[in-house]
C-alpha positions, 0 to 999 in steps of 0.5 A: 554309954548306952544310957546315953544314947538312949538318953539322947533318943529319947530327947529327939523323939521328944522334940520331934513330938513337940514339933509335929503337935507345933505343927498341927496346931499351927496348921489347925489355926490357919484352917480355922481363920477366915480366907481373905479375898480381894474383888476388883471392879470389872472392866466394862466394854461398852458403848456407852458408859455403864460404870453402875453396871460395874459397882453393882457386878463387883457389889453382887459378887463380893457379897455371894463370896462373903461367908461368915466365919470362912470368907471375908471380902476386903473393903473396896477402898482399901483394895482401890488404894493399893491398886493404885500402887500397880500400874497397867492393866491387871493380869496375874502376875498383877493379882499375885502382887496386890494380893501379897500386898494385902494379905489376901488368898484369892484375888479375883477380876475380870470384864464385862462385854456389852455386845448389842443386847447381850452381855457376857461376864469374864472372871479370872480368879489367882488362888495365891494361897495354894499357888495354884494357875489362874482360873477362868470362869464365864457365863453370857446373859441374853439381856440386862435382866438376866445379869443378876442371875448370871452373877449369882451362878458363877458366885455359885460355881467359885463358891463351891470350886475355890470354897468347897461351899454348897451351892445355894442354887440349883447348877444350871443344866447348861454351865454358864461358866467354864474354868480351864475346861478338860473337854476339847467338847465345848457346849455352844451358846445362842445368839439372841433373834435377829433384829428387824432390819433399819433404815439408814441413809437410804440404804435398809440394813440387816445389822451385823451382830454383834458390836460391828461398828457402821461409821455411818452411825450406830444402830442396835445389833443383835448378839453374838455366839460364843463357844466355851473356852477350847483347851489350846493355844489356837494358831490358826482357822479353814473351813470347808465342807470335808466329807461331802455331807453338805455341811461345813467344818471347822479346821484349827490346828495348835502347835502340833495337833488339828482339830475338827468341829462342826456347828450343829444344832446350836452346839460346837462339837470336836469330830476328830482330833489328829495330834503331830510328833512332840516336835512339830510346829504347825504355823497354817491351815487351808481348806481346799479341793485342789485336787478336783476330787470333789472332796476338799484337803487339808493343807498343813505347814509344818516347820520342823527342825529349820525345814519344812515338812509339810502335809496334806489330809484328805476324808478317805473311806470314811476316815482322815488319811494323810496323802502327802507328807514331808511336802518342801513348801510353805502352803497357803491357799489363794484366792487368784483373779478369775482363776478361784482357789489355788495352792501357792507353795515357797520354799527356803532358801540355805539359811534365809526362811523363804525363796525369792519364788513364789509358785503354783503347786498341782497334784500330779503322780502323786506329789505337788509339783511346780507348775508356773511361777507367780508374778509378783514382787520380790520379797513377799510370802505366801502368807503376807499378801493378796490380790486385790480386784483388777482395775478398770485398765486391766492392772492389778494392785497387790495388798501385803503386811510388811515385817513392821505390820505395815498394810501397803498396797503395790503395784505389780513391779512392787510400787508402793502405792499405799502404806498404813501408819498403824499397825495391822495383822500381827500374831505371835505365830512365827518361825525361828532361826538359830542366828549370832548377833542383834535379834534385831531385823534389817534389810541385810541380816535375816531376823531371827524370828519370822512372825507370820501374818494373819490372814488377809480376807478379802471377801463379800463380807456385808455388802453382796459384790463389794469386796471388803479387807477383813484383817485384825488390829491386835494391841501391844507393846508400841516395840512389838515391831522391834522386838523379838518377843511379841506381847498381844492383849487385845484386838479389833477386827477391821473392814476396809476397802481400797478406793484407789488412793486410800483406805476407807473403814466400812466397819469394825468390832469393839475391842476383844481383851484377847489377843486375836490369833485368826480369822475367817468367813465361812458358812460355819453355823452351817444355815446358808448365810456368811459368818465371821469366826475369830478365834482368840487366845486368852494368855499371851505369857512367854509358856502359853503354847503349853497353858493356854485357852481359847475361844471362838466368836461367831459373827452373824454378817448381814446385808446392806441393801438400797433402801426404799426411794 
């Protein structure tokens, strides 16, 4: 018996050895075959068409990845006909598909921006053989020339990061690409030297940078600023000169976090970081002295556990110290008609996510208290609307974003005297509502989701005392206004201007393959003059709140002035 059992030990023992040796050598074998990488033409956002710009990026980079005996670059027409087999525009999910398709490892794709006379490179990369998350990687080249150079850094950087290859070029002393950076400490760009103003129509025009479009003709522009990727999920932008230094910052908040920036000598630093409880739900950010203390506050909506529990933080001796909490109103801050910034409050009513009233909040004995009720129609947000200029005759029109995105413009009864055919200032910041039945919205039945706008910017933008609408155009599903999951990939920032019986386009950037979470203009390179900053989000998956990047653009607003007669 016991002869046996050891027999039998031995036996396992044995099989045991045979497999682990089965195992190593299979191991060993798959190590020591070529990793099969496929490269997909890049997307070129342009003016013009430049498809030799994409066959010689997706050319130069497959040849920089190629390494003999190590990596193989599958053939491009190979790659091309099993691309055809997945429709849409590719993403990750897209790249996992094809790469299983072909038998690669790595996929990689991306895009190619033309911004006036500059050029940035975007490059998304799926490691499909050790399941790992896509990886972004970006650089910015100031001209055509520079591009070579470029291509080969961000070879150099996937090459030594995916490849564990040397480099063959020294690292640049500033990265030209980041993937899923760990600092919230993003090093800035520069934007090229500003253009020579132009003659157009009789008017001399400082051009806008970068890609902002003139209907009345194109023009050469200068480029654009562009931080490195931020590590959140960005859900909104407010500006204001917090301490009383005399230079503007940058508030943004995620999910449950705040973030200040400043802008200074061409770089993007975080000054303070302020994170929330695990469960708090930031949805809007303002920036505004409504306490008259000569020092701005930060305005915080926070819709926590289907209430609201708002706060205010103000720079205090030296540090950020919250002055008000568990505030019962939604904040936004308004810019009225003759009566500059105010803090406009709504709170909810039972079950339904906002109050019929919309009011004026002041600071008095410490608290926010109610002052005056707002006059306007029944039915809007504090987030969704905005006054427009007084008419000649004394009346004033209201501009708002209605539940299906729809841009109207209102009389003060809440006429329609104005309602777009497309859609604009769509986010997929929202409240929720825990409700049976339909997920679908009616007049009726409250939705489940409320989708919060973005801003409605109504500023002097690039003609000194017009005032102009800036509102984003982000691009989706063509159901996003009936669903209860919205997708975004890509927008378009617009400037309009209501001329009393329609809409007319001043001008608008070329699209951004992000999707565009907000938006402001402020004096954010801290110089004296306008810019406009977007903030986009580079994921829209279902979990971005948790996985997310995002990056800022910084626009360089000119002037249009009368030209020589």
């Amino acid at each position: 018996m016991n002869q046996n059992n050891a027999h039998c030990s031995y036996r396992r023992s044995l099989w045991g050895i045979l497999l682990l040796i089965s195992f190593l050598l299979a191991t060993t074998s798959l190590a020591s075959e070529p990793k099969q990488v496929v490269v997909l033409p890049f997307n070129i956002n342009a003016p013009e068409q430049m498809d030799y710009l994409r066959e010689g990026v997706r050319d130069m980079l497959s040849s920089r990845l190629a390494w003999e005996d190590k990596v193989v670059v599958l053939d491009n027409a190979q790659v091309q006909k099993a691309r055809e087999k997945i429709s849409g525009p590719m993403d990750e999910s897209g790249a996992a598909q094809l790469g299983k398709q072909l038998g690669a490892g790595v996929v990689v794709w991306g895009s190619i921006n033309v911004m006036g006379s500059s050029v940035s490179l975007d490059i998304n990369l799926l490691n499909i053989a050790l399941r790992q998350p896509m990886k972004k990687f970006y650089a910015q080249a100031k001209g055509m020339d520079e591009v070579i150079i470029r291509v080969n850094e961000l070879a150099d950087i996937i090459n030594e990061k995916i490849f564990d290859r040397p480099r063959a070029t020294p690292a640049p002393e500033t990265p030209a690409a980041v993937s899923q950076a760990k600092s919230p400490e993003p090093s800035a760009g520069t934007a090229p030297p500003g253009k020579a103003p132009l003659s157009l129509k009789g008017f001399t025009i400082n051009p806008l940078s970068p890609q902002m479009i003139i209907n009345a003709g194109g023009f050469d522009m200068a480029g654009v600023w562009r931080s490195s990727v931020l590590p959140f999920a960005l859900i909104d932008i407010a500006f204001g000169d917090l301490d009383g230094d005399g230079k503007i910052e940058t508030v943004l908040i995620s999910k449950n976090r705040i973030y200040i920036y400043r802008y200074t000598q061409d770089r993007f630093e975080l000054v303070k970081e302020i994170p929330g409880a695990l469960w708090d739900n930031y949805i809007s950010v303002d920036v505004a002295d409504i306490h008259g203390t000569g020092l701005p506050q930060i305005f915080i909506t926070n819709y926590r556990d289907k209430t609201l529990r708002s706060f205010t933080l103000s720079w205090v001796q030296g540090t950020y110290k919250t002055i008000a909490q568990n505030i019962p109103y939604y904040l936004r801050v308004h810019q009225l008609p003759g009566r500059g910034p105010v803090l406009l409050g709504q709170q909810k009513f039972g079950a339904q996510f906002f109050d019929s009233k919309i009011v004026v909040l002041s600071w008095k004995d410490g608290k926010y208290v109610s002052v005056e009720r707002l006059n306007v129609p029944e039915g809007l947000t504090v987030f969704d609307f905005a006054f427009l200029e007084y008419n000649k005759d004394g009346s004033q029109e209201i501009l708002h974003v209605n539940r299906n995105n729809r841009l109207m413009v209102l009389s003060e009864k809440g006429k329609t005297k104005y309602s777009s055919s497309e859609s604009y200032g769509g986010t997929l910041n929202f409240i929720s509502e825990s409700s049976e039945g339909s997920p679908f919205s009616s007049e009726e039945q409250e939705p489940e989701r409320y989708y919060i706008p973005a801003r409605l910017v109504i500023d002097s933008v690039s003609i000194p005392g017009k005032k102009e609408i800036v509102l984003n155009k982000n691009k989706g599903s063509a159901l996003n206004f009936l669903a209860r999951y919205r997708t975004y990939n890509s927008g378009d920032i617009y400037s309009i201007f209501w001329d009393g019986g329609g809409m007319k386009e001043n001008w608008r950037t070329p699209t951004i393959n992000d999707y565009i979470a907000n938006y402001g203009v402020a004096d954010f390179k801290n110089n004296g003059q306008k810019q406009m900053v977007v903030g986009v989000v580079q994921s829209t998956e279902i979990a971005f709140i948790s996985n997310a990047r995002s990056v800022l653009y910084c626009y360089d607003l000119g002037e249009i002035k009368p030209g020589p007669k």
